[in-house]
N, C-alpha and C positions, 0 to 999 in steps of 0.2 A: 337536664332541667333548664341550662339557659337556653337551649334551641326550641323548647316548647313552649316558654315567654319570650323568645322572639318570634314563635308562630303568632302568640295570642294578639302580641302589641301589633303585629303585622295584619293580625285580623281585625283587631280595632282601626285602623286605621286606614283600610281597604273600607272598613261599615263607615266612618267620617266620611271617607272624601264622596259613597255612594249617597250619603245622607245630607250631604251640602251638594253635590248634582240635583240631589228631588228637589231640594230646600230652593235654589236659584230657578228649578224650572217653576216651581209652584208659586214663586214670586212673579215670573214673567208674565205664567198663564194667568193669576191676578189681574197683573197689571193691565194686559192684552185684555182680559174678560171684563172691568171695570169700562175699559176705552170704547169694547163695543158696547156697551152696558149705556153708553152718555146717551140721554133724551136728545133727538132731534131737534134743531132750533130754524125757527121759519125766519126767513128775511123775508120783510111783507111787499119790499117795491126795489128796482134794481138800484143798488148802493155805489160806494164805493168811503175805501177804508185808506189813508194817505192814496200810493201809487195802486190799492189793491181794487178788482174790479170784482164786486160781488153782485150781481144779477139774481132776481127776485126769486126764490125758491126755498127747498128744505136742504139746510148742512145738517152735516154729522161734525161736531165739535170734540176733538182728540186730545184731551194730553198728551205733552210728552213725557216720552221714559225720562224719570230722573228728575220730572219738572218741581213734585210735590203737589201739583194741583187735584184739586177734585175736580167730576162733572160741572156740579154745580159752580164753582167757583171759575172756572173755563166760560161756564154760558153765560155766567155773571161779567166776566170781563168782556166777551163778546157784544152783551149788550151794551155795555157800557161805549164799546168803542164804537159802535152804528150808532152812537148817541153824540158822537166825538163831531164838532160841525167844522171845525178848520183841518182836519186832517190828522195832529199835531197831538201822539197818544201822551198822558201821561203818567209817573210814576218810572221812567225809563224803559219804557215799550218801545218796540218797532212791528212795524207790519213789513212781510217780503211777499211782493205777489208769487204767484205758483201756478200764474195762468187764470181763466176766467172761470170765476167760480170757486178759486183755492185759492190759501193764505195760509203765510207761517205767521206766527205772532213768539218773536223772541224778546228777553228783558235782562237787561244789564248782568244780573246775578245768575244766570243761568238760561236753560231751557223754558218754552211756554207752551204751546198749542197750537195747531191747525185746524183748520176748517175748511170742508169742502162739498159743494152743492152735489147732493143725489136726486133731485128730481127737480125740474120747473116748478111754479105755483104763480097764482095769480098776483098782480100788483096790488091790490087790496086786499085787508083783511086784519084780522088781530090778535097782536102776540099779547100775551100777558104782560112780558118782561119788558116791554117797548111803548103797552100801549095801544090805543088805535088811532089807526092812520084814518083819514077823514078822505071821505071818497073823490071830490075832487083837488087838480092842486091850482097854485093859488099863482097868481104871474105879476111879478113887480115891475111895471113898467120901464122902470129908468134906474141907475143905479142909487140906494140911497141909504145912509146911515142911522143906527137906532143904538144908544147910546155908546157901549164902544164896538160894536158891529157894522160890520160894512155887507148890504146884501146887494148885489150886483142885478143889473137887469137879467131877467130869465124868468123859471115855474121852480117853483118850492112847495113843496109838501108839509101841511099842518099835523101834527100829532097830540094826541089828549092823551095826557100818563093815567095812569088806571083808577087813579084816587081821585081825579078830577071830576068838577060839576060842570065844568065849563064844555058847552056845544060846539061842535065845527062851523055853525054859522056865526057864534059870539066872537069866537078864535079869528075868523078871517077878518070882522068888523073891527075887532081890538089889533089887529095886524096893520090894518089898512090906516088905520087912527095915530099908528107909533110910527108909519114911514111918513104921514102927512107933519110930523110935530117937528117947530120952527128948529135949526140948531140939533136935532136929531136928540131930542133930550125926553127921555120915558115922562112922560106924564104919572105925577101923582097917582097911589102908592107904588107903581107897579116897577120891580126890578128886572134885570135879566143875570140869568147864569152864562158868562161868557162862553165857558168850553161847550157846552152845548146847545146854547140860544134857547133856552128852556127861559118863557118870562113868566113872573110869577107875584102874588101878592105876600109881603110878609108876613103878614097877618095869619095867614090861610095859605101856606105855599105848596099845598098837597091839594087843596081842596081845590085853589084858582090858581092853575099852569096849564099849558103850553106850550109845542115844542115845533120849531119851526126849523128844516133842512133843506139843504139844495136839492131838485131831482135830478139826479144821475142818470146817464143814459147807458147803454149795456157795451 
């Protein structure tokens, strides 16, 4: 009798360990099947993210194992951080380049996401999640200050967030208006968002913004 409950306990326990193998793979293949499952996210002009060099195309955006993140939540930080104007991510983020076109994005408390370019695309055009990018860019003559922003002589590119009324020829008019102002000080009402150089009206800061970036070269 006890050698045929230690056959059984023996049998149980050969069915756990095969039933936690299915269990870990069906977790992976999830996890794996989710990652290629993430929508494609287009960078509309060629970027860069801190030291990372992102040229204008379609990524595939990755969680990592273990990270917690979703699709969505991955694109959502993606955008956020081609929105980032000084480099400088926050919330305790890092970018690690991976070469041109690829990026790790790791954060204090753990694992984050990669991203890496599967095909070219044009420098123009428009993401949802970004916005659109206004077809030409714009060239600051000399180096010069707009309230605690420093934009350096070069070409920048203007961008209209999705909920705005404001035109790319208003955008470049009110641009040209805040680098010409005495003391570099915004002119009545209008603010700016530092981390992102996004200037905006209080009043209306969805309706009247704009978002103004360095052009990067590849």
């Amino acid at each position: 009798m006890k050698l045929v409950q230690s056959r059984g306990i023996g049998a149980i326990a050969a069915l756990a360990v095969v039933a936690t193998v299915l269990l870990t793979a069906a977790v992976g293949t999830g996890s794996a099947a989710e990652a290629s499952a993430c929508p494609t996210f287009r960078v509309l002009h060629n970027d860069r993210i801190g030291a990372a060099n992102l040229p204008a195309g379609v990524y595939e955006v990755i969680p990592a194992s273990g990270s917690g993140l979703s699709c969505t939540q991955t694109s959502a930080l993606f955008t956020r951080f081609l929105e980032d104007y000084d480099g400088s991510l926050p919330g305790g983020w890092r970018v690690t380049p991976q070469g041109s076109g690829k990026a790790l994005f790791t954060r204090s408390n753990g694992p984050g996401f990669s991203v890496a370019r599967t095909r070219g695309g044009e420098e123009e055009g428009n993401n949802p999640a970004l916005g659109r990018l206004c077809p030409s860019s714009y060239t600051v003559n000399h180096t010069s200050v707009v309230g605690p922003l420093r934009f350096t002589q070069g070409k920048f590119l203007i961008y209209i967030p999705a909920r705005s009324l404001i035109s790319c020829r208003r955008a470049s008019v009110l641009f040209t208006r805040f680098l010409g102002q005495p003391g570099g000080r915004l002119p009545f009402p209008w603010h700016v968002t530092n981390q992102t150089a996004t200037f905006f009206k209080p009043a209306h800061p969805l309706r009247s913004a704009f978002r103004i970036e360095p052009l990067s070269g590849t």
